[in-house]
N, C-alpha and C positions, 0 to 999 in steps of 0.2 A: 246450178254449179256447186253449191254447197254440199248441196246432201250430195253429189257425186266425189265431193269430196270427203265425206264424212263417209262413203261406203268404203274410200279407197285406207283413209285410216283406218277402222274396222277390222278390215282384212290386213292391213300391218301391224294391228296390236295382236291380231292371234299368230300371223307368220314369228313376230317379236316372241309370242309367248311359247309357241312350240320350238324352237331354237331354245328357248332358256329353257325349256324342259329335258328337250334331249340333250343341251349341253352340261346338265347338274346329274343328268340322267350318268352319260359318260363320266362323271367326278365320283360317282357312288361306287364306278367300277373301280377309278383312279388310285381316288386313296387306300381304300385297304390293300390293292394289288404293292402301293409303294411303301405302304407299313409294314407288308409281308416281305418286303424283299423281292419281288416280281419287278423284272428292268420291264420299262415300259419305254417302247421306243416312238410312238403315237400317241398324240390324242386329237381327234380330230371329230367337229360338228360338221355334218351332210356327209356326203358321195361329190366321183366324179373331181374337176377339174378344182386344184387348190388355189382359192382364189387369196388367203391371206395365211400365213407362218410364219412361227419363231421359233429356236432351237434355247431353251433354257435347260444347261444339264444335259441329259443324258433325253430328253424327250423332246420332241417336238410339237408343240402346239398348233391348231392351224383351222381354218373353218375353211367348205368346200362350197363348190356348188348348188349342188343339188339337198337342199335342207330338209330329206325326208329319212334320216336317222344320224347316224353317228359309229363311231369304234373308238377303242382302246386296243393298240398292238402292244400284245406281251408275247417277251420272247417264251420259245418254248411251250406253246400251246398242244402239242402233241408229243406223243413221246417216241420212243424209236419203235423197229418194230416188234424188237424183243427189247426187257430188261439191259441196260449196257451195252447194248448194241446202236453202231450208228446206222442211221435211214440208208437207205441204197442213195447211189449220185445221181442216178435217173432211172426210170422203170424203162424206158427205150435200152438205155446201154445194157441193163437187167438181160431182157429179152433177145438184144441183138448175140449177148453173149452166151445165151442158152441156146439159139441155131446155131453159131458158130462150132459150138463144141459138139453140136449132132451131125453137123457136114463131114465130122471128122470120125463120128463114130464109124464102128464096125458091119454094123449093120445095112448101112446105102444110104444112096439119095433116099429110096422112096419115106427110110423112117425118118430120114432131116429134115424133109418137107413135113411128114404130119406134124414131127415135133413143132416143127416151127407155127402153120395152122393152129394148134391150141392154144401156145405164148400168144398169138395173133388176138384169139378171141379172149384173153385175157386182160387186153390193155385197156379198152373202156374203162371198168369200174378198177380194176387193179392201178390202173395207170392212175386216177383221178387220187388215190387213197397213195400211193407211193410218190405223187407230188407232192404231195398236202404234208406228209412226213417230210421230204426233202425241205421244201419251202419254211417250215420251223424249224429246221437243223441249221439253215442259213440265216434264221435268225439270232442263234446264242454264238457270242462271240468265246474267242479261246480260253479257257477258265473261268466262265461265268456258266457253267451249266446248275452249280446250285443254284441262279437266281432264275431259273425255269419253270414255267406254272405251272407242267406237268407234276413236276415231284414236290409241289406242294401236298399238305397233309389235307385230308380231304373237308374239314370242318374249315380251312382259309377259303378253299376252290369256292364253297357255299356260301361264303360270308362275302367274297368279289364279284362272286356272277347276284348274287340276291340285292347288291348294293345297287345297282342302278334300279332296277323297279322298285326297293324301297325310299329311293330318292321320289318316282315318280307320287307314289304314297302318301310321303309327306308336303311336295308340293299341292296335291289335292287336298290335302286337310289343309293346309295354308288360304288355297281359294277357297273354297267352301268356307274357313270362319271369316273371310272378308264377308261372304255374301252373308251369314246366316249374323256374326256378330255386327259386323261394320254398317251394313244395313237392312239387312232384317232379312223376313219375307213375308210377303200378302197371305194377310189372313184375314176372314170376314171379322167386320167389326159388331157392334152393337148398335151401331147407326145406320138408318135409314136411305138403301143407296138410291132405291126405284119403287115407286109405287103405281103398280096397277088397275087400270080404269075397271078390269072386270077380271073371273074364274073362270077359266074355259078347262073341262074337265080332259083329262088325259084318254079317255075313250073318245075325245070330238078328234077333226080332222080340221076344225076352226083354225086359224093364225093368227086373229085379230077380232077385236072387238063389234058387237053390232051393238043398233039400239033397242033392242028387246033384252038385251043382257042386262042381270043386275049390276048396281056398282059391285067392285070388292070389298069386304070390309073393312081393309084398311083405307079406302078412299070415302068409303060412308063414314069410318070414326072419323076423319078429318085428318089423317094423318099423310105427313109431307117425308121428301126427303130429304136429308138429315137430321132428322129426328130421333133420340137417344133412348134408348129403352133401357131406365130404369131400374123397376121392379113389377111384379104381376100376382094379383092377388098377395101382396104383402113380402111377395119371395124377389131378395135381390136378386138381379140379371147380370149374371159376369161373364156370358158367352153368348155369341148368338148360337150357335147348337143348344144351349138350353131353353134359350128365346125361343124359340123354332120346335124342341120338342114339346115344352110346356103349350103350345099353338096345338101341334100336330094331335095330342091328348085331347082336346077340348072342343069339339066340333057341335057348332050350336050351343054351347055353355057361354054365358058372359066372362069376360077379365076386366077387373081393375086394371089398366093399364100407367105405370107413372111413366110420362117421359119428361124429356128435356127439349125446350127449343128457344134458340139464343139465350142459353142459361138462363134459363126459366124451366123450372116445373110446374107439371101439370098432369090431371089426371083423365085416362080417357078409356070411355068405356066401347072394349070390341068383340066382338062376336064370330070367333072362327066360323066358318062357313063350309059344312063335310062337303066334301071335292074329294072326287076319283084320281090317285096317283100309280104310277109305275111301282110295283114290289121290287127293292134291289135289294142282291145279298152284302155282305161286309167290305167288298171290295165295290162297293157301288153301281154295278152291273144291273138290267134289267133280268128278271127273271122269266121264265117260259113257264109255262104249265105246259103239262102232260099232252093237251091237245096242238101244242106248238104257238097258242097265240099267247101275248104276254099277260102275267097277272098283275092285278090290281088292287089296291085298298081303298078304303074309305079313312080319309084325317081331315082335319081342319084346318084350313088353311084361310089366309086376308091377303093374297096378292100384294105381298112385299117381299122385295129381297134385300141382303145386306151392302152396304159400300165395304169397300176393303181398303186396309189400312198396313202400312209395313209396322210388321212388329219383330223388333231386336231377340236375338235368341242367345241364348247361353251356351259357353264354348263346350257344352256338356251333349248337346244335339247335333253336333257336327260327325260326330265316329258315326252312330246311326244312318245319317244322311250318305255318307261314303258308304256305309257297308251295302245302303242298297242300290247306289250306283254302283258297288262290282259286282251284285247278283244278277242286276239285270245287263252287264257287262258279259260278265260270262252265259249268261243264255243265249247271247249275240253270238257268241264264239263258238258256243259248244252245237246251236243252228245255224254256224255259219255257212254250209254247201246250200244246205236250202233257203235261206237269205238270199246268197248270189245269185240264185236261180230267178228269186219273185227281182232283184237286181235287173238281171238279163229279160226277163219277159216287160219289164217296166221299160229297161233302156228301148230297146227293140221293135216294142208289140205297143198296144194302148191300157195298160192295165197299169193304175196308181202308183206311184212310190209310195214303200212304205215309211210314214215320217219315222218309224222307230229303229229303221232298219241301218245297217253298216252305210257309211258315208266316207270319200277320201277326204284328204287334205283341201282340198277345191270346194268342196261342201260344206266344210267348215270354214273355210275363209269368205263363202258369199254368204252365210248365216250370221256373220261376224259384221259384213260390208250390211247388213239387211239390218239387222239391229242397231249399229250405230246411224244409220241415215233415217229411223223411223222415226218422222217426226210428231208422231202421236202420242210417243212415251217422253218421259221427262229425260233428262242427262243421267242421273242418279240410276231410273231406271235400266240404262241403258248399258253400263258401266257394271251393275250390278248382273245382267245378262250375260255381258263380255266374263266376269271372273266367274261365274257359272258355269259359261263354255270351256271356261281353261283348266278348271278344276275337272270337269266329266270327260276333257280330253286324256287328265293323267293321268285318269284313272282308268282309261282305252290304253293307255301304253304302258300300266302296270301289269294289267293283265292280259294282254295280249303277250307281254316281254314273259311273262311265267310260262305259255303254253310249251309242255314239254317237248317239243322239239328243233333240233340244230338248224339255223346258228342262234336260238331266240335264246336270251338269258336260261329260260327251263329246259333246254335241253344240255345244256354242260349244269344244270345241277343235277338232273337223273343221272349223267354221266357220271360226275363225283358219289352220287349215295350211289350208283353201281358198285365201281371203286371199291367204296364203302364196305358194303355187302361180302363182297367176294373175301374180302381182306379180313375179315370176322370169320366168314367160315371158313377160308382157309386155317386159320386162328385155332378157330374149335376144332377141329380135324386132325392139327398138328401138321398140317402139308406147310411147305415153304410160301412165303409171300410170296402173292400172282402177280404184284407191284403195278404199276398203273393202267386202267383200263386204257385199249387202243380207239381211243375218239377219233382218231386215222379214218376207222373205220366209217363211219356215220358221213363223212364225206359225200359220198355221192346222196345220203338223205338230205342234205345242206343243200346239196345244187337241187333237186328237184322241188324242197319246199320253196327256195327264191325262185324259181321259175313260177311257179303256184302264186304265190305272194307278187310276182311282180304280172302276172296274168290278170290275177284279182285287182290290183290297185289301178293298171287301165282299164277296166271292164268298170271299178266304180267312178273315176274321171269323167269317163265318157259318161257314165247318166247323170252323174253330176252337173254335165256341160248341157246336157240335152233334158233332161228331165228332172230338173235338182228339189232337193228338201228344202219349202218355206217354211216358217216360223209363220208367214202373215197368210200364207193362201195362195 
């Protein structure tokens, strides 16, 4: 009953924490929208049915149902169709009144009907782009057109739309130095975590020891675990990677060994023992030779390995730690079709999830329930997990909210640097300002990327429900 209770908070400290993310998320579009003078008539956390609002001012506040994003309504997000011109009333009355006046032309039925067939085939995408104008024109009230985001100057547009992902930004640097300042992270120690009865060389297919095997050296010097290693041949030991290479050098050579055990020292003499390892290059990988089987070396090694120990890090390693969770963020993104795919054949067929691969909101909240109810890790550990997950979450909605296109934060900023652009070389050219790009337009690219996005986000539900990402196996 516990740990099914400890799965269920779990999963309500991330739902908690993804709500505070989108909802600081939306304050980043907020405030500079209301320092610029942009009427904001919403702000509102999730989608779907409003389950809680207040009207303070001129905006209404209010959280919804469904807590899988958020908005800020600013009046005036599109602009007319031309320069001071007002949107049409409707794209239907548009159309109806371009047949009417062909009924009437001179030329016949037969050219009122084609006329009208072309209007016809023009209402889909015309209609969707002549709403989306209308629909902003009904939001600016009678003399407040100057507080319209369209006719903002294009470095505000960039500074409103870039403010919620850089909210997402810095809430990631916030997790991350809990985890990296407030409690560290596991790093081998100098101590003694496991010691090994025997060597079994990396060309064996052994998994366990027999009685023809020698001891290891480290269990013939006598050495136990937690046992501190010192110095060696006279060289102090301040890592175990130099613990380990100074070993790896010396196969069949003796060491002085000093260690420590229950605060005591003492000195003990070991004898790396050359043993066959795997060749890895800098990223740790095994390496292949040429004929396809993998290479090998000769080092020395005493069958020990290290205990690990959390150790506290300085708020100066945390940018680092963010930058390479958004590299390997955006590798997710920029392979995103073909993710969905090993996605699809994972949900569907019998082939692995990949643990490194896109996960929805569901997958992150049973990795959340999974870590809080494991009761083999300590509290601290556990807690230390959850702000790791919340951190690599926001750093999934920084960068996801950049991808250049509508309605995602990055695509009303190529929007503005278009803007931007044109207005420059209109500039140099000496032609009249083109005055604000028609984002009208991009409408129908809006609906087809949320149809996409909302295809993707069941397609990763589902295998999250049915074949999900464990942490434990």
């Amino acid at each position: 009953m516990i740990n099914v209770l400890l799965y269920v908070l779990g999963i309500l400290i991330v739902l908690v924490g993804l709500g505070v993310s989108i909802g600081l998320h939306e304050i980043g579009h907020l405030v500079p929208a209301k320092l610029f003078g942009v009427k904001v008539t919403q702000y509102m956390v999730g989608f779907g049915k409003t389950l809680w609002s207040r009207k303070k001012g001129e905006t209404e506040y209010g959280v919804k149902m469904i807590p899988l994003g958020g908005y800020v309504a600013m009046t005036g997000m599109y602009p007319p169709n031309k320069p001071g011109e007002a949107p049409r009333a409707s794209t239907t009355g548009f159309l109806n009144s371009v047949v009417e006046e062909s009924a009437h032309a001179t030329r016949g039925e037969a050219v009122a009907a084609d006329e009208q067939r072309k209007q016809e085939s023009r209402r889909g995408i015309a209609g969707l782009v002549d709403e989306a104008r209308l629909a902003s024109a009904e939001t600016i009230a009678e003399g407040e057109d100057h507080r319209t985001f369209y006719r903002l100057p294009v470095w505000k547009k960039v500074i409103i739309m870039l403010g919620g992902p850089f909210m997402n930004l810095v809430l990631a640097f916030v997790f991350f130095a809990i985890v990296f300042v407030g409690f560290g992270v596991p790093q081998f120690s100098t101590t003694l975590g496991q010691v090994s009865e025997c060597l079994i060389p990396a060309s064996s297919s052994a998994t366990s020891c027999s009685a023809e095997d020698p001891a290891a050296p480290a269990a013939a010097a006598g050495l136990q675990p937690g046992d501190k290693m010192i110095a060696v041949d006279g060289t102090e030991i301040t890592s175990w990677d130099q613990f380990r290479d100074t070993v790896s050098a010396a196969p069949g050579t003796p060491l002085a060994v000093v260690i420590e055990r229950d605060g005591v020292q003492e000195i003990v003499e070991l004898t790396p023992e050359p043993n066959e390892r795997a060749v890895a290059n800098e990223n740790g990988q095994a390496v292949k030779g040429a004929d396809g089987t993998y290479l090998t070396e000769t080092v020395g090694m005493i069958g020990a390995t290290p205990a690990s120990e959390q150790v506290r890090q300085p708020i100066t390693e945390v940018p680092a730690y963010v930058g390479q969770n958004i590299e390997q963020v955006v590798g997710i993104v920029v392979r995103l079709p073909e993710r969905m795919v090993d996605v699809w054949n994972a949900a569907f067929g019998t082939e692995a999830r990949d643990p490194n691969g896109p996960i929805s909101v569901v997958g992150v909240g049973r990795i959340a329930g999974e870590v809080a109810s494991a009761s083999e890790i300590d509290v601290a550990a556990r807690a230390q997990t959850l702000f790791g997950l919340l951190g690599s979450l926001n750093v999934a909605l920084f960068v996801f909210n950049l991808v250049p296109l509508m309605p995602l934060d990055g695509g009303h900023v190529v929007g503005a640097l278009h803007e931007g652009a044109k207005r420059r070389l209109a500039k140099l050219f000496g032609k009249p300002d083109p005055g604000p790009v028609d984002t009208a337009k991009m409408v129908p690219v809006t609906f087809a990327v949320v149809v996409v996005l909302g295809a993707m986000s069941i397609l990763l539900v589902y295998a999250d429900l049915v074949k999900p990402v464990s942490l434990f196996g």
